[in-house]
C-alpha beads as a LAMMPS data file, in Angstrom:
LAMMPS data file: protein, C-alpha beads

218 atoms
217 bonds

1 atom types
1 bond types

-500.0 500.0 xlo xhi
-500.0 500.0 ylo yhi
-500.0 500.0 zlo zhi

Masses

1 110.0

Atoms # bond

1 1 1 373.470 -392.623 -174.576
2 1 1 376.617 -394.643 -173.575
3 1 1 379.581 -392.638 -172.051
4 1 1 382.691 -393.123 -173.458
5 1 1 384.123 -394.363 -170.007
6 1 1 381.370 -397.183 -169.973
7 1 1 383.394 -398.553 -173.811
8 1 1 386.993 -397.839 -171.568
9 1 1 385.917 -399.931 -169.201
10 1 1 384.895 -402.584 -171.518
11 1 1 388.246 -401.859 -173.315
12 1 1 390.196 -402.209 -170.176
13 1 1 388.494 -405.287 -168.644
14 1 1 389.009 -407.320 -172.492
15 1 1 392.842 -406.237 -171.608
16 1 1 392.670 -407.604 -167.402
17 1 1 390.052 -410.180 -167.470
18 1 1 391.223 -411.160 -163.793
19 1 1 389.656 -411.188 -160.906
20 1 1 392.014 -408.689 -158.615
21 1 1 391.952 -406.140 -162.161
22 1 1 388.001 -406.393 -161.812
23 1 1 387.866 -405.825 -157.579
24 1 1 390.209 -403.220 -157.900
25 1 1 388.334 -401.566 -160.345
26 1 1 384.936 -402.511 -159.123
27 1 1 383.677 -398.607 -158.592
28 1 1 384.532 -398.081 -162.388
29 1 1 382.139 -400.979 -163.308
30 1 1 379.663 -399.528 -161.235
31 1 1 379.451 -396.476 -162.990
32 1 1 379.633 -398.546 -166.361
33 1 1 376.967 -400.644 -165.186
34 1 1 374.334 -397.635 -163.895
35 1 1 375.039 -396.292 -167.533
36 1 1 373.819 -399.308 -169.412
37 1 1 370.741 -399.764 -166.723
38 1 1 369.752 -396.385 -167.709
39 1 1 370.257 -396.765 -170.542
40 1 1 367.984 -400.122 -171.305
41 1 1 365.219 -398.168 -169.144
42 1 1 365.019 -395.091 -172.140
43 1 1 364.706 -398.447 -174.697
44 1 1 361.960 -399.892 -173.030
45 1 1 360.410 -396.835 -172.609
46 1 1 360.741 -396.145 -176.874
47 1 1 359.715 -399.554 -176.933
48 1 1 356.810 -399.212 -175.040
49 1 1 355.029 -396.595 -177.768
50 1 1 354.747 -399.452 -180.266
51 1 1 355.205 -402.706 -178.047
52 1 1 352.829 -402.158 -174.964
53 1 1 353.549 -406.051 -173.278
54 1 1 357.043 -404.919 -172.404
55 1 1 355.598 -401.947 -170.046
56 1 1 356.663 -402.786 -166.937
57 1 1 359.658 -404.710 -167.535
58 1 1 362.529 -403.587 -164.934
59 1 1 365.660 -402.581 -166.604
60 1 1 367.573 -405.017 -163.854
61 1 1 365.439 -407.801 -165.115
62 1 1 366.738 -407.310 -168.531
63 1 1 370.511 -407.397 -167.898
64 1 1 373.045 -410.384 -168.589
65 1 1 376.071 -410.452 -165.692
66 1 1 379.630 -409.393 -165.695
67 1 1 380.180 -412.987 -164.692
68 1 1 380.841 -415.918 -167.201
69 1 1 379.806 -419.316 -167.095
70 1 1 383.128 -421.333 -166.863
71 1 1 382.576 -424.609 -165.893
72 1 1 382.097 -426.309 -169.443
73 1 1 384.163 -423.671 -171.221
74 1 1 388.063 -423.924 -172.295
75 1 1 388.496 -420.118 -171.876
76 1 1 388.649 -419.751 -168.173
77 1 1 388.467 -415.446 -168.092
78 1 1 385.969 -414.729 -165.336
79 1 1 383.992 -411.840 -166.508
80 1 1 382.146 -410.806 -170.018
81 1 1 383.891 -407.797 -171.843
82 1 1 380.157 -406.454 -173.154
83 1 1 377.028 -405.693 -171.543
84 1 1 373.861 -407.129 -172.766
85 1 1 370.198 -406.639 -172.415
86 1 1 367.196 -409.099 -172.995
87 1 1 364.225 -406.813 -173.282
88 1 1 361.349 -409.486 -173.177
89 1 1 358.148 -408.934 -171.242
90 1 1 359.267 -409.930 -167.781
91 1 1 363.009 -409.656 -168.520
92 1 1 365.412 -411.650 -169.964
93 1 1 364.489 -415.166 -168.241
94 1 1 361.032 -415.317 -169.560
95 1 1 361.056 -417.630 -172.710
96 1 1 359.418 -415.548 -175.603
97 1 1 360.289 -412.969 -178.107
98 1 1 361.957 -410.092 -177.301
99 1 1 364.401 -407.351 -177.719
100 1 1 368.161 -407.211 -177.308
101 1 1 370.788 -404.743 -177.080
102 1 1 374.618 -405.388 -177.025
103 1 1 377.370 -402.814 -176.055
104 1 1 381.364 -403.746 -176.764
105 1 1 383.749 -401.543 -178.189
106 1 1 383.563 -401.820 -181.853
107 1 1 380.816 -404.508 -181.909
108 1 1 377.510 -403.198 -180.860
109 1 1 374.441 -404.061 -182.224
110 1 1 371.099 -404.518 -182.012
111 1 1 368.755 -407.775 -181.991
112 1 1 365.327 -409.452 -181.656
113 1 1 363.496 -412.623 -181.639
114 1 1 363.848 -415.807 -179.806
115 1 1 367.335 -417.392 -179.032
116 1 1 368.100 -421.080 -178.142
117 1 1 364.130 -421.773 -177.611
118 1 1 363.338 -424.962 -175.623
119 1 1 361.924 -428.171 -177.588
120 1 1 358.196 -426.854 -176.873
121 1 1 358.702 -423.559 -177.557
122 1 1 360.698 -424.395 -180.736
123 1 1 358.150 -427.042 -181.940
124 1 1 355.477 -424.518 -181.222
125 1 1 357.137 -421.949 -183.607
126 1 1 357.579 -424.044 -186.491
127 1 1 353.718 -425.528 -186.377
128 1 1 352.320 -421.771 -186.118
129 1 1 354.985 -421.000 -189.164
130 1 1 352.960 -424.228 -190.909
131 1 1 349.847 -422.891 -190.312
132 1 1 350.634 -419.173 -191.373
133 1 1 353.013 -419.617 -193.768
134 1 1 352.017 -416.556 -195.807
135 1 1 351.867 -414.203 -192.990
136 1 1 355.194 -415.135 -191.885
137 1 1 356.666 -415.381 -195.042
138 1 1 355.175 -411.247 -195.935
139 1 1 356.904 -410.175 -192.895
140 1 1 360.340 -411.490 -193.325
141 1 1 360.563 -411.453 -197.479
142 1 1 359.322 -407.651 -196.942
143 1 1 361.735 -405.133 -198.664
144 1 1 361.980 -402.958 -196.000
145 1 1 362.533 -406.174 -193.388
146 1 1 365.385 -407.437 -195.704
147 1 1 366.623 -403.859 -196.338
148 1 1 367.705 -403.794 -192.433
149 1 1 368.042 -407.187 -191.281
150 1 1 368.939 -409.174 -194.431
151 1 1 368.401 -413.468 -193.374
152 1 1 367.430 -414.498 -190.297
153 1 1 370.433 -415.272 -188.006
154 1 1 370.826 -418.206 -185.218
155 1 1 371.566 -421.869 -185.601
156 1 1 370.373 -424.335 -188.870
157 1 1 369.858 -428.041 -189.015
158 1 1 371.151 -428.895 -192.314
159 1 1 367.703 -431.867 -192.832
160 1 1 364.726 -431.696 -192.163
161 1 1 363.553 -431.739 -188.506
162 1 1 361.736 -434.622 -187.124
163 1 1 357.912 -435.175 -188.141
164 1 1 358.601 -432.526 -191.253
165 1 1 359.220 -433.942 -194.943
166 1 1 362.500 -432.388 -196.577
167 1 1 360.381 -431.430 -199.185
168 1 1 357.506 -429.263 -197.208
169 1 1 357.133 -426.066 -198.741
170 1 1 358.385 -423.980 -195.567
171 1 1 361.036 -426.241 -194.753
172 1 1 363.544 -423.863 -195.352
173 1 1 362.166 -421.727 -192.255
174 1 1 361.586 -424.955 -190.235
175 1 1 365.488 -426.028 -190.138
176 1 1 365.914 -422.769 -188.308
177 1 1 366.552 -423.610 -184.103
178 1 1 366.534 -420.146 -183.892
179 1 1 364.612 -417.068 -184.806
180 1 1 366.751 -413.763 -184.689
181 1 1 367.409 -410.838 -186.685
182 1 1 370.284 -409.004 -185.700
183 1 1 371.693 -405.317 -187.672
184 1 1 375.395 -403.706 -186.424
185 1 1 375.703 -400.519 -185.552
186 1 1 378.721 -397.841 -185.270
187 1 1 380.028 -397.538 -181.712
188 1 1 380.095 -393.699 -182.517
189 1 1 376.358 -394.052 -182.573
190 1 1 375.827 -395.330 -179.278
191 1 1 377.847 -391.881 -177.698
192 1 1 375.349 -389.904 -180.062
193 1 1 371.971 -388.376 -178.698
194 1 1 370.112 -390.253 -182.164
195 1 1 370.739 -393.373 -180.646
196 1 1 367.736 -393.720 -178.953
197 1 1 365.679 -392.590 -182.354
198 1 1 367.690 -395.098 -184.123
199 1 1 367.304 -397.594 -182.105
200 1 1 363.293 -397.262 -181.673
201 1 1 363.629 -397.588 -185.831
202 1 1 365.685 -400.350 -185.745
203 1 1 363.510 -402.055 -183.392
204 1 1 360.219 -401.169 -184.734
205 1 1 361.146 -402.366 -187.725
206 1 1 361.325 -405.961 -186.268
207 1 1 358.437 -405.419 -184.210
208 1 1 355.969 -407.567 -187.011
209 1 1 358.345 -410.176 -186.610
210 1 1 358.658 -410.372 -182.203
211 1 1 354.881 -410.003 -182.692
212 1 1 354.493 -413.015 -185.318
213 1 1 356.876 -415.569 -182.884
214 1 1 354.987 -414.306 -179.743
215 1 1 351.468 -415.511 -180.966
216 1 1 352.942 -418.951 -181.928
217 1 1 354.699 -419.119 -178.323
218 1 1 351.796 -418.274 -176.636

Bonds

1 1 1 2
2 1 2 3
3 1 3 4
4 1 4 5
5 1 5 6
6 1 6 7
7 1 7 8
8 1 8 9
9 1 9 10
10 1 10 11
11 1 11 12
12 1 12 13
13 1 13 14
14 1 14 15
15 1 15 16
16 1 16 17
17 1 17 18
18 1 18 19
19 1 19 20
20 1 20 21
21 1 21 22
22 1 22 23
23 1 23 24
24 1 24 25
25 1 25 26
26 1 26 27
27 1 27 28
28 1 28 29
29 1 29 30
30 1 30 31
31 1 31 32
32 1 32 33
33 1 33 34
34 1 34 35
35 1 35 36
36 1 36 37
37 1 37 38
38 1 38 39
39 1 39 40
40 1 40 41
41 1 41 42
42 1 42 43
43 1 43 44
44 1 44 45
45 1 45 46
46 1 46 47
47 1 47 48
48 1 48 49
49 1 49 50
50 1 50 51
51 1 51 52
52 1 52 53
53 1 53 54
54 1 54 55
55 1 55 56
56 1 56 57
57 1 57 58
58 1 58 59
59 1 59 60
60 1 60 61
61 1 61 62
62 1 62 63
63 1 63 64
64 1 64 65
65 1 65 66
66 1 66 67
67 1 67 68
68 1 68 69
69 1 69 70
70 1 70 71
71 1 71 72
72 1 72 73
73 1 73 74
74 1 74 75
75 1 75 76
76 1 76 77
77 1 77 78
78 1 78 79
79 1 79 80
80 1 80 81
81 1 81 82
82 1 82 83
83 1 83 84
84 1 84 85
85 1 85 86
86 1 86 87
87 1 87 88
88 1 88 89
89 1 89 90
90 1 90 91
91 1 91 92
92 1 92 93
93 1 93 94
94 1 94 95
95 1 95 96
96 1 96 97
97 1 97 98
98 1 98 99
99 1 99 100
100 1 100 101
101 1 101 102
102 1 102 103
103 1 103 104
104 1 104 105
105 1 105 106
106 1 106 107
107 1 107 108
108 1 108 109
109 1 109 110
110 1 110 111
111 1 111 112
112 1 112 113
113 1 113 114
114 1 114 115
115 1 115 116
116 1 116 117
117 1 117 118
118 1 118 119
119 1 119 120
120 1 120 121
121 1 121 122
122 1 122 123
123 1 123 124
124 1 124 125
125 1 125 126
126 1 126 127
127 1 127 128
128 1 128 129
129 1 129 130
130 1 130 131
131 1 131 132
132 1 132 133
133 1 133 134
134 1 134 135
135 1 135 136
136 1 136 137
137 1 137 138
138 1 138 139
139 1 139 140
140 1 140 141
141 1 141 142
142 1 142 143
143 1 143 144
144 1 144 145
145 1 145 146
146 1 146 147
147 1 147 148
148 1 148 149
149 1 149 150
150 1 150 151
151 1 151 152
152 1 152 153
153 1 153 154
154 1 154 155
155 1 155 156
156 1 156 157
157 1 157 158
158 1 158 159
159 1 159 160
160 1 160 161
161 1 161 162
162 1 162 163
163 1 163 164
164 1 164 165
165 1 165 166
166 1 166 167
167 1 167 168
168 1 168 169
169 1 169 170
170 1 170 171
171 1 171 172
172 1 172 173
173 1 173 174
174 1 174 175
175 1 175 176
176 1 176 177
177 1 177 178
178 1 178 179
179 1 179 180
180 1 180 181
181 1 181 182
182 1 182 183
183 1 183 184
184 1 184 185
185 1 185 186
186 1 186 187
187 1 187 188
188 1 188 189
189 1 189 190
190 1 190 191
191 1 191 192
192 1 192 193
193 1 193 194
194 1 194 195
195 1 195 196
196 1 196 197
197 1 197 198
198 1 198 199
199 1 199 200
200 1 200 201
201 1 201 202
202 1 202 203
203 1 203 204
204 1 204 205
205 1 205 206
206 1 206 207
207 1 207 208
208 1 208 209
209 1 209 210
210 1 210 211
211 1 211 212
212 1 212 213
213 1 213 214
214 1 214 215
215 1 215 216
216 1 216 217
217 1 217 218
């Protein structure tokens, strides 16, 4: 589970995003830190009974750093005020489907598919969506898919991409750049000892899905 003084340091660093806050506090993110890689370890373990291409995956591998990317960005705070995990075979680098977990006090939640692909693995996606249109289309129209996950999340184009008629019968699929379902969960939850079981639900529940976008990536 996630200790409450992992979400007060969370807290605290969205209130001092400097740099001397963060070095003077550096033992606390420590701590915070060795929570969440523990954490992600027990998922890919619960993972592993259904999903057995993510055994071996390193918790470090997985993790997104404290620092943020400023050089293109307007907002100039140094350091993220969540933790997130990638949980893809390999960890969070390798292109593919995967898993994803994000911790920030009152916004946690959990996620899954593929994220800002790259123009081959995108283009791949939407020709293996062509040629199984059905089998896709069973997985994420199933009750119990929409029940948890509702639409698929991520970016649109609003026409039709490039080499695909507006009118093709899975266009509405193809617009999508990318291929995420995403369900928001109580912060309470995450201090509980059923988040791990509700997590391994949440996640098997999308598992069809990862499964689905990693045979047209591969």
């Amino acid at each position: 589970m996630i200790d409450q003084s992992t979400f007060d340091f969370l807290a605290d660093i969205k209130k001092n995003n400097q740099r001397e806050w963060y070095h003077a506090n550096k033992d606390r993110f420590k701590d915070a830190n060795q929570n969440f890689i523990d954490f992600v370890a027990m998922l890919l373990f619960r993972i592993s009974e259904f999903d057995p291409d993510i055994i071996g995956t390193e918790p470090k591998d997985c993790l997104f750093r404290i620092y943020r990317d400023i050089r293109f960005s307007k907002d100039k705070t140094p350091y993220k005020t969540w933790f997130g995990a990638g949980m893809n075979p390999g960890g969070r680098k390798r292109m593919g489907a995967g898993y994803y977990i994000h911790i920030e006090p009152n916004d946690c939640y959990i996620a899954g598919g593929v994220w800002h692909p790259d123009k081959e693995t995108l283009s791949s996606i939407r020709e293996y969506i062509v040629g199984w249109p059905n089998q896709f289309e069973s997985i994420v129209n199933a009750v119990g898919f929409r029940s948890a996950f509702g639409e698929l999340r991520g970016d649109r184009l609003k026409v039709a991409p490039k080499g695909y008629p507006k009118d093709h019968p899975q266009i509405e699929w193809l617009k999508y750049k990318d291929f995420i379902v995403r369900k928001t969960i109580p912060t309470e939850l995450f201090k509980s000892e059923k988040c791990l079981d509700v997590a391994f639900d949440i996640y098997s529940q999308m598992a069809e899905f990862i499964f689905f976008l990693r045979k047209a990536i591969n």
